[in-house]
ROROPA-946402 format. One line per 2 residues: number of its first residue (from 0); their letters; for each residue x negated, y negated, z negated of N, C-alpha, C. Coordinates in Angstrom, 2 decimals, padded with zeros to 5 digits. Layout:
BEGIN
NUM) a) X,Y,Z,X,Y,Z,X,Y,Z; ... $
END
This chain:
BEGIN
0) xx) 007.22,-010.93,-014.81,007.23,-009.82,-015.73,008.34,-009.96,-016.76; 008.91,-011.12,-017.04,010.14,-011.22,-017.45,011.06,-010.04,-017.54 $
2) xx) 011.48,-009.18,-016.32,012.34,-008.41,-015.71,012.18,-007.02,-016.95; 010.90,-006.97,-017.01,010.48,-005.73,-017.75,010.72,-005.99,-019.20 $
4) xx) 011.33,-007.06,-019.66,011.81,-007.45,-020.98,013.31,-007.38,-021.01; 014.22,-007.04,-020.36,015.29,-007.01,-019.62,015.60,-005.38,-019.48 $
6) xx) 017.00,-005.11,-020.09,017.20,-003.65,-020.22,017.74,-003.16,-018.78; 017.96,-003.86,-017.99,018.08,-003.63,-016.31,017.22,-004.17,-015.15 $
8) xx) 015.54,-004.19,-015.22,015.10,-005.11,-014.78,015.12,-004.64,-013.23; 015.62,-004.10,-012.78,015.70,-003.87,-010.89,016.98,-005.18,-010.74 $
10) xx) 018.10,-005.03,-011.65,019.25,-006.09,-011.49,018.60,-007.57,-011.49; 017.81,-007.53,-012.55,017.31,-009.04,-012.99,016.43,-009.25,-011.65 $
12) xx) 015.65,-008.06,-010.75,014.61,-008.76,-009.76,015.42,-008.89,-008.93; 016.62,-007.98,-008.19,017.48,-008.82,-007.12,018.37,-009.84,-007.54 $
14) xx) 018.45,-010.44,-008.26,018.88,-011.24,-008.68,018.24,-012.75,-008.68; 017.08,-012.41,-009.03,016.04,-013.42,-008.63,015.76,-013.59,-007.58 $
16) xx) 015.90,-012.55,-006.63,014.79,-012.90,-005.15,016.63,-013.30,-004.32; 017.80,-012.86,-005.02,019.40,-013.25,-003.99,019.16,-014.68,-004.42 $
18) xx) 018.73,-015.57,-005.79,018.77,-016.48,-006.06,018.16,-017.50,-005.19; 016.70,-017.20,-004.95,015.55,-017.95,-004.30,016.20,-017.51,-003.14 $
20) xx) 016.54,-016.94,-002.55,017.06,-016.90,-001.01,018.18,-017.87,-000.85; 019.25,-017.79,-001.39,019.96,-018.91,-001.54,020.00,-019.87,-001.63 $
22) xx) 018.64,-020.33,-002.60,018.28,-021.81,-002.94,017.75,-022.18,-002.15; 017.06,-021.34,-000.88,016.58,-022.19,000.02,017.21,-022.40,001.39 $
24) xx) 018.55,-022.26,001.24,019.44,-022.99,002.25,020.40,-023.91,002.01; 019.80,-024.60,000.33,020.57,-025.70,-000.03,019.75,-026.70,000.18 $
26) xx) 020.38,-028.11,000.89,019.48,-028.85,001.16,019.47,-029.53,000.28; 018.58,-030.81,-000.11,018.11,-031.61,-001.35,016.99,-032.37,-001.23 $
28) xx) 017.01,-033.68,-001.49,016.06,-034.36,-001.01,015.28,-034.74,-002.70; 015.86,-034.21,-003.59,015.27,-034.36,-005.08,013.78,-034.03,-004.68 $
30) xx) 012.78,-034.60,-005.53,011.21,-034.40,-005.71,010.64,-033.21,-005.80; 011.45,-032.80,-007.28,011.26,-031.48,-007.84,011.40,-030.13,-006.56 $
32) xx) 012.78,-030.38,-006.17,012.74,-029.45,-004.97,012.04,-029.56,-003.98; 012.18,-030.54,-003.24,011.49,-030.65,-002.41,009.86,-029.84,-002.75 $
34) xx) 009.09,-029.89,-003.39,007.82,-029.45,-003.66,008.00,-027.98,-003.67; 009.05,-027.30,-004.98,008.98,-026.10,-005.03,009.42,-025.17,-003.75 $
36) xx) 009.69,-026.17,-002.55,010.19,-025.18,-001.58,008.92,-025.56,-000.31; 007.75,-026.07,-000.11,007.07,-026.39,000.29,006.52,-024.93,000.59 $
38) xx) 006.20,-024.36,001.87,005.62,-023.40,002.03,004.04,-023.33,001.35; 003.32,-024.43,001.33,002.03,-023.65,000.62,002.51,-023.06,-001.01 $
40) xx) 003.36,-023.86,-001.80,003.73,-023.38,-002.76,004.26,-022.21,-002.77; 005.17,-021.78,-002.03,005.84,-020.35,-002.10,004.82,-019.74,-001.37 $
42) xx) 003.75,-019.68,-000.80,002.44,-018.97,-000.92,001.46,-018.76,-001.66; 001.66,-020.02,-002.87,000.88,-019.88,-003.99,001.60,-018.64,-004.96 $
44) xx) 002.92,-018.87,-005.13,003.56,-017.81,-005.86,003.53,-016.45,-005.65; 003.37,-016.79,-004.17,003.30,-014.51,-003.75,001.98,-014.30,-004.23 $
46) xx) 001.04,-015.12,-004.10,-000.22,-014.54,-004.46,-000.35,-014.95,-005.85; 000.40,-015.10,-006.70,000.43,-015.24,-008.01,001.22,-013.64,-007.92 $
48) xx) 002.07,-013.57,-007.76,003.24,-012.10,-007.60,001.98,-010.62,-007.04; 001.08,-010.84,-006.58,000.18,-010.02,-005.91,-000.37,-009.48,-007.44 $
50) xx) -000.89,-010.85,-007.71,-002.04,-010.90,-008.21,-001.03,-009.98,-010.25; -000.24,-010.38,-010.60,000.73,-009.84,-011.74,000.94,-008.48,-010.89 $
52) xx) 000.94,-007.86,-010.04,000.91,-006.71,-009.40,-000.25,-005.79,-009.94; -001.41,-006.41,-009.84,-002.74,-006.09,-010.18,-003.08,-005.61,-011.63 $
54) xx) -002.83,-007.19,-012.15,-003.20,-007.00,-013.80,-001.70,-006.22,-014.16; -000.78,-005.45,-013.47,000.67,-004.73,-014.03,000.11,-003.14,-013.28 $
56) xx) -000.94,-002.91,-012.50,-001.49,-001.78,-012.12,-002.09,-000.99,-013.35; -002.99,-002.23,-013.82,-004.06,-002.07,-015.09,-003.43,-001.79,-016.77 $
58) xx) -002.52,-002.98,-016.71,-001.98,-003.22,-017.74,-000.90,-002.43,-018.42; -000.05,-001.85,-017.76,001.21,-001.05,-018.14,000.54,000.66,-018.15 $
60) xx) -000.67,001.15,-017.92,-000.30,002.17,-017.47,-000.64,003.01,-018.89; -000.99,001.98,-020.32,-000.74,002.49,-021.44,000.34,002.59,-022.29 $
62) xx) 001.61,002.02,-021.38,002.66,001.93,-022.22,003.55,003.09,-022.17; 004.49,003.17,-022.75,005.62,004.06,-022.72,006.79,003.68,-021.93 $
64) xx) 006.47,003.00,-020.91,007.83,002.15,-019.76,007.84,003.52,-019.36; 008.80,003.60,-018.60,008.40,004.67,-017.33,007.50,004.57,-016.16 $
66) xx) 007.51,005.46,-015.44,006.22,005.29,-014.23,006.71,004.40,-013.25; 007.79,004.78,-012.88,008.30,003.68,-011.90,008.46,002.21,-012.16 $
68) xx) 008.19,001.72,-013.68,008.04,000.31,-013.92,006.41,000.13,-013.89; 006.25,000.76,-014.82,004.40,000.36,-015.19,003.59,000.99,-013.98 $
70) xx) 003.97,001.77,-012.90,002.73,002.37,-011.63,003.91,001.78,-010.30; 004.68,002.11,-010.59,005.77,001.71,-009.09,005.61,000.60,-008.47 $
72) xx) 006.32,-000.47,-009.64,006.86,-001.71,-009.51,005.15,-002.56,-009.21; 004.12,-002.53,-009.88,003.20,-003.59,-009.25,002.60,-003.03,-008.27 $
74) xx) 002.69,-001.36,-007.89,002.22,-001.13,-006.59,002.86,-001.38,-005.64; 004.34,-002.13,-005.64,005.30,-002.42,-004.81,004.62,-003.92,-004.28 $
76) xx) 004.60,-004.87,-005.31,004.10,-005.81,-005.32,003.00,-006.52,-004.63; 002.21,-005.54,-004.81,000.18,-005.38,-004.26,000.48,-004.85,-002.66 $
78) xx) 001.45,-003.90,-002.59,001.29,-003.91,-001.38,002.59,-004.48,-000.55; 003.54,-005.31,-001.00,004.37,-006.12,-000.11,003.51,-007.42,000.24 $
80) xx) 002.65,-007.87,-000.81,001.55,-008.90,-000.87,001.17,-008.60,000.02; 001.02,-007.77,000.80,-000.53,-007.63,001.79,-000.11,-006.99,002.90 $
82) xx) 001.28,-006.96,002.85,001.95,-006.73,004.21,002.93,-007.50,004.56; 003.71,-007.97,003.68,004.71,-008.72,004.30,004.53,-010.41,004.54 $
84) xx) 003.46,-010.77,003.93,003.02,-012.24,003.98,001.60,-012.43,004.60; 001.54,-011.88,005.64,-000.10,-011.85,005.89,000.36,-012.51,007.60 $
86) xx) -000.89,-012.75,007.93,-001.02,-013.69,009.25,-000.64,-012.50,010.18; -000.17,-012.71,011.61,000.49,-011.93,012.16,-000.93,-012.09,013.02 $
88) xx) -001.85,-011.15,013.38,-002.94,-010.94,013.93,-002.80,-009.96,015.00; -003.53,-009.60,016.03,-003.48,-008.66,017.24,-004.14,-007.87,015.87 $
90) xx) -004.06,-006.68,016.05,-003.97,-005.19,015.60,-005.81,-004.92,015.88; -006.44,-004.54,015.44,-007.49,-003.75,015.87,-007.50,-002.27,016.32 $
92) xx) -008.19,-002.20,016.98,-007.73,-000.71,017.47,-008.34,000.58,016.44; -009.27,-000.10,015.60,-009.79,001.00,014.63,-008.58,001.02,013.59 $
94) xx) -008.40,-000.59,013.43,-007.15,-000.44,011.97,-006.08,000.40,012.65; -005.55,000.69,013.83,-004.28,000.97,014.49,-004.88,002.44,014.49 $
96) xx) -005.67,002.95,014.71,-006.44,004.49,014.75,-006.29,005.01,012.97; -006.40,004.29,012.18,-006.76,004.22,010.64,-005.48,004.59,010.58 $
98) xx) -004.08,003.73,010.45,-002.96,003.69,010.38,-002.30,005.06,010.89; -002.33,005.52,012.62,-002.27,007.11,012.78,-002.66,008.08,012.05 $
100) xx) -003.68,007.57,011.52,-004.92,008.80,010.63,-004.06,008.92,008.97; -003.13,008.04,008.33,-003.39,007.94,007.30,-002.34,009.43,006.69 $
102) xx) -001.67,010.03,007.36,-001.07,011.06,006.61,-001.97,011.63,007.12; -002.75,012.07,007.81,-003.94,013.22,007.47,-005.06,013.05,006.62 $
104) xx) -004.98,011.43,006.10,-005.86,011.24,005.15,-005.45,011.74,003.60; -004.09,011.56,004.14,-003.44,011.83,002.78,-003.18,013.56,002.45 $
106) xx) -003.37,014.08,003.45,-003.69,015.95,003.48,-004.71,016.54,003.19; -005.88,015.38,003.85,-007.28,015.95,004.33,-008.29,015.43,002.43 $
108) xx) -008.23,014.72,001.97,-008.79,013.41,001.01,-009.08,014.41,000.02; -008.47,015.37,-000.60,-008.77,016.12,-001.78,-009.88,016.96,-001.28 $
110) xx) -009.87,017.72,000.03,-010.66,019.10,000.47,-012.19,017.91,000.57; -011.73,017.20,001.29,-013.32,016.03,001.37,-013.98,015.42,000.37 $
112) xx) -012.66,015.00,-000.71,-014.18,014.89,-001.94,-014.50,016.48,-002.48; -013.55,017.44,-002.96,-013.68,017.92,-003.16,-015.76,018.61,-003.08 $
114) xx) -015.53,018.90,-001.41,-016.89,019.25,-000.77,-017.67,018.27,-001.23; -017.53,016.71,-000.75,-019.05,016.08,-001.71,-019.11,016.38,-002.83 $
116) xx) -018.40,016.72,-003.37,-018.78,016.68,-005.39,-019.62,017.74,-005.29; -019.20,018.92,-004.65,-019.90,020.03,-004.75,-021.55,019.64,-003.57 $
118) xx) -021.59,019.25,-002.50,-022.62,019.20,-002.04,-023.50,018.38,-001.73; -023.01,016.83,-002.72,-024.00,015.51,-002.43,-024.09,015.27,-003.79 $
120) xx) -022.79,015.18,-004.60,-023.10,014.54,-006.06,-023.86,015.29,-007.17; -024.29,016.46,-006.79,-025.70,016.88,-007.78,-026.80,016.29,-007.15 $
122) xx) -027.34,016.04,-006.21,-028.08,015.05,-005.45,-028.45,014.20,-005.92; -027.53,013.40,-006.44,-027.26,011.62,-006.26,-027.96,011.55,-007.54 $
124) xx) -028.88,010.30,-008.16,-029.47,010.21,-009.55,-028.26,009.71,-009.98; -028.88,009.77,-011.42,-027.47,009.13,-012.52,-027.60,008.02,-012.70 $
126) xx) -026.91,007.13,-012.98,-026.93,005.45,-013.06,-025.69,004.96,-011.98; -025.35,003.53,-012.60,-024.58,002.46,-011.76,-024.30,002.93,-010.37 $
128) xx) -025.56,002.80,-009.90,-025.80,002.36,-008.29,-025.34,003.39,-007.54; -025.58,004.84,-008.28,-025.03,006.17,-007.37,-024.03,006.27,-007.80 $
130) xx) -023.17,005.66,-008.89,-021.35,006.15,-008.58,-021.09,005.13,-007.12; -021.93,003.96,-007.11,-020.81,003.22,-006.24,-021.56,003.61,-004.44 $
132) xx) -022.78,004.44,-004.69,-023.08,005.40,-003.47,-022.14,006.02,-003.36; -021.24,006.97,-004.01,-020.68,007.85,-003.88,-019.27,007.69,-003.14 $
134) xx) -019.44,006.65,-003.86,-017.82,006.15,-003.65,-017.55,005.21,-002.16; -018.88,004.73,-001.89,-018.69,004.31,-000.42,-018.42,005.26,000.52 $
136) xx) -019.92,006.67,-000.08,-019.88,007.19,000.82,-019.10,008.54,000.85; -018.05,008.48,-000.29,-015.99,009.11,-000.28,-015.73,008.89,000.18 $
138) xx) -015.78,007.43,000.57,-014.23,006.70,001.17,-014.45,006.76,002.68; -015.78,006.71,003.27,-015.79,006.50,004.57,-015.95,008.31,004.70 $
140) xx) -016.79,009.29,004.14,-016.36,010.28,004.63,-014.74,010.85,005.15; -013.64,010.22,004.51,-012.46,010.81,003.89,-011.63,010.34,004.79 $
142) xx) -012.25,008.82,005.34,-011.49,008.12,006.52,-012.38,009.35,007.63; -013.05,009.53,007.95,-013.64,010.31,009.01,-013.23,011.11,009.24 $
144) xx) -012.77,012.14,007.99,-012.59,013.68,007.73,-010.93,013.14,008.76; -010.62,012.42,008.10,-009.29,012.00,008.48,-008.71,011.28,009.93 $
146) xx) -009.57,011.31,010.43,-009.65,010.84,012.39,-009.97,012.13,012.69; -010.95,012.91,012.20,-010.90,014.30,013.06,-009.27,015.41,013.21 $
148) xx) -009.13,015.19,011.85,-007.63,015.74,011.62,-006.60,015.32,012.24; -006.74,014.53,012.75,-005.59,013.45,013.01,-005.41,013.56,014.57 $
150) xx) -007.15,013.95,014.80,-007.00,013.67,016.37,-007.00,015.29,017.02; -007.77,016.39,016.37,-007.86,017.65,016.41,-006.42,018.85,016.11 $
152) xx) -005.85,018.29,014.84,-004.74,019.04,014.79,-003.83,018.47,014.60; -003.75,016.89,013.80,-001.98,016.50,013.59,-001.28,016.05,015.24 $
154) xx) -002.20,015.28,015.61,-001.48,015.30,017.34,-001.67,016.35,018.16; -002.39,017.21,018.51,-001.76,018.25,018.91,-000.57,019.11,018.28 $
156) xx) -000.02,018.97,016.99,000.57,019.88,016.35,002.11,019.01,016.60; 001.75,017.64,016.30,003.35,016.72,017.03,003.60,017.06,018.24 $
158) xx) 002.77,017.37,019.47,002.93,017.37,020.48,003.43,018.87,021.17; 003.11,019.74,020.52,003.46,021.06,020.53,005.40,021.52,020.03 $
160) xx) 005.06,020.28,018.92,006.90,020.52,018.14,007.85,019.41,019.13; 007.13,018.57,019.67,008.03,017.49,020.51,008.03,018.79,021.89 $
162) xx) 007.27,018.83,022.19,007.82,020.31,023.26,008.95,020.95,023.36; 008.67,021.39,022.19,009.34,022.79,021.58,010.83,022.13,021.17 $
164) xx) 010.81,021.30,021.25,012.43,020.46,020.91,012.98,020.25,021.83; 012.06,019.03,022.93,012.67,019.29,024.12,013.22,020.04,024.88 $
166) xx) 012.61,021.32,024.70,012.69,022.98,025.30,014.37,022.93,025.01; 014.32,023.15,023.70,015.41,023.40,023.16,016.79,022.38,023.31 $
168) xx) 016.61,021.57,023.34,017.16,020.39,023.61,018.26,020.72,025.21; 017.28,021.14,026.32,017.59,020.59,027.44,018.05,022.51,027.64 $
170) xx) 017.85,023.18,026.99,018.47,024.99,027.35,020.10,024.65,026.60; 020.35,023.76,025.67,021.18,024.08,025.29,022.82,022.93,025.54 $
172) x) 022.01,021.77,026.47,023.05,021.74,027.51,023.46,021.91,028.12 $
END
């Protein structure tokens, strides 16, 4: 968080990460180095970097930075954390279905809470326990709403314009 004390802090972070890239193709048998270049350590640090992502989600979003420092920059963070350093695993086929789905989640997500607010959350009693009913049962509606969409109209609707290109494509050679 240094960077954000820094009247250019995008310069100061490539600068840091051209640095650490560099430094680790100098060899050195010193103590000190040796340790700080130890892969569990530079795994301790990303998830230190995750984790300043988090409390910089929470923390900045009362300041007067701009958005792209105080909402951008640790959502950059939170989610390079959790994509670019993660175990390279076979795929699940629901997460890989989820992943297709997610720009129709991102179309579909307003019209779907929208409808529960209006037709479950007068329902629900008041207290603790029914916001976090609600909110389970948002999130999995919204992923749902969002496989039907996904599978009902956004792929048929790619598949109709990949047509329609081809068409065009192959008349006009």
């Amino acid at each position: 968080m240094l960077s954000l004390c820094l009247r250019r802090p995008l310069i100061a972070l490539i600068m840091l990460l051209l640095s650490a890239s560099l430094a680790s193709l100098w060899p050195s048998t010193r103590a000190a180095w040796v340790f700080y270049r130890n892969p569990i350590v530079i795994e301790f640090l990303f998830g230190m970097a995750v984790a300043a992502g988090l409390i910089g989600l929470v923390g900045l979003q009362q300041t007067a930075l701009p958005r792209f420092v105080a909402a951008g920059l640790p959502a950059m963070m939170v989610v390079a954390g959790g994509t670019l350093f993660c175990l390279r695993l076979a795929p699940a086929r629901l997460l890989l279905r989820l992943g297709d789905a997610s720009y129709s989640l991102y179309l579909s997500h307003r019209f779907t809470l929208r409808a529960l607010a209006l037709l479950v959350l007068p329902y629900l009693p008041a207290g603790p326990v029914a916001i976090w009913d609600f909110l389970l049962l948002a999130g999995a509606s919204c992923l749902l709403v969002s496989l039907l969409v996904q599978h009902w109209i956004e792929r048929p609707l790619r598949g109709a314009v990949a047509r329609r290109s081809a068409h065009k494509g192959a008349g006009a050679a």
